[in-house]
C-alpha positions, 0 to 999 in steps of 0.5 A: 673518093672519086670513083672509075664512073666520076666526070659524069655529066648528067642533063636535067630535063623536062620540056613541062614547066613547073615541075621542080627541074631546076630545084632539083638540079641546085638540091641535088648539086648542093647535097653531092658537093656536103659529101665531099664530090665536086660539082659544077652545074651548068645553067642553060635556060634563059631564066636564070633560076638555077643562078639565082637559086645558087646565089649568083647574083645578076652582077656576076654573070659577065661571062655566062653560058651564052658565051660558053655556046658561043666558042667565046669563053672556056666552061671554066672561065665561066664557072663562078664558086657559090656559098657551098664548097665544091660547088660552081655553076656556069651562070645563064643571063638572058642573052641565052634567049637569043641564042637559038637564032643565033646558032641555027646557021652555025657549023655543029650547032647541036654539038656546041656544049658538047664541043666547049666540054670537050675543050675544057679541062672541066671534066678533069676537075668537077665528078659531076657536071648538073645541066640545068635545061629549060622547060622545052624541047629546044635547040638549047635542050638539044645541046644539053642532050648531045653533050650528057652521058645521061638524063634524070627527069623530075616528074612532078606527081600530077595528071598528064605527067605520062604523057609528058614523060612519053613526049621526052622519052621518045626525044631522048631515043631520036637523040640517042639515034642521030646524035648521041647513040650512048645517051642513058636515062639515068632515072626519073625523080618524082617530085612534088607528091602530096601523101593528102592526095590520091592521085600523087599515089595513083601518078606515082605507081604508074610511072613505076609500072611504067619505068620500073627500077628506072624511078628513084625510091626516094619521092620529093614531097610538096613543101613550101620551104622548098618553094621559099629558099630560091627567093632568099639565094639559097639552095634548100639544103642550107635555107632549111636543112631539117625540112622534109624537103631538104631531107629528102634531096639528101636522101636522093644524093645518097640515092643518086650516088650509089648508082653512079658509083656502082659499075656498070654490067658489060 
């Protein structure tokens, strides 16, 4: 049952590369929708991944999110099904890569998402709304930001994981202060941790010394099936479900949404 916190919209980012944002966003989508919640994931970086990942092919994507900034389409509209019940996604074509240049002389170009959600009925009918942001603290980043309630980071296990964390900390405070003053961090996921590897536990239990409760229990584990789904159109979850990979994004849903469904203290 949809709780009071439901309509959450939730920004996926990480300005580094390689970091398992994208797998995350389409894992952690695809589990929240197998336990009934309904879930759009919106793709904004030029790449596509997250389309492709969720099995959307090129052929599909008339209408994308470049329309959707560009005040020419309705997120719903956009929202195309996938194999997986419940879930849709606003798909990316690279025509997004323009868009930044685009929208630098446009009124409220920041807002832009944030104003296109606001006009849909989008939020009535998806719990969650996943934006899937691209690997830099862009102008597309910036929408992603302005137009969330929250963020969550994939952290990926390695060394100048800190740093990189810092760098979006501290844009993530700069947002909260000129645009959007109740953005949260909804939490980091540290991904890609190799138990072989001293230095996954040593990144790992900085980041918690660090943040604190702010980092998800649930770790995700370097897997090669995980790495292996994209190519094939599918989620993890549904490529290999018995994967430790796919086990753990299950176990991160689960995680995930005892959070969201645990009221807020005043």
């Amino acid at each position: 049952m949809p709780t009071e916190l439901s309509h959450q919209i939730i920004a996926i980012a990480n300005q580094k590369g390689g970091v398992g944002k994208t797998t995350t966003t389409i894992n952690l989508a695809t589990a929240m929708a197998a336990v009934g919640r309904s879930v759009l994931v919106i793709d904004l970086d030029p790449q596509g991944n997250a389309s492709t990942g969720l099995g959307i092919d090129r052929s599909n994507r008339a209408v994308s999110s470049y329309q959707v900034l560009g005040g020419e389409a309705d997120v719903l509209d956009a929202a195309v099904p996938t194999d997986i019940p419940g879930l849709s996604v606003v798909p990316s074509t690279i025509d997004l890569s323009g868009a930044e240049l685009e929208l630098v002389s446009v009124p409220r170009r920041t807002f832009r998402l944030k104003d296109s959600l606001s006009e849909s009925r989008a939020r009535e009918k998806f719990d969650f709304i996943l934006i899937d942001c691209p690997p830099s603290l862009s102008l597309l980043t910036l929408n992603a930001l302005v137009a969330a309630q929250s963020v969550l980071v994939p952290l990926q296990c390695e060394f100048f994981a800190l740093e990189g964390l810092s760098l979006l900390l501290r844009t993530i405070e700069r947002v909260r202060a000129h645009f959007n003053p109740t953005l949260e961090m909804r939490g980091v996921v540290l991904t890609m941790f190799d138990r072989r590897n001293n230095l996954s536990g040593q990144v790992a239990s900085d980041v918690r010394a660090y943040l604190g409760d702010k980092v998800f229990k649930t770790v995700i584990p370097r897997n090669v099936r995980i790495s292996e789904a994209p190519s094939h159109g599918k989620p993890a979850l549904l490529y290999d479900y018995k994967c430790p990979g796919s086990q753990a994004y299950i176990k991160l849903a689960s995680e995930f949404l005892k959070r969201s469904d645990t009221p807020r203290a005043a």
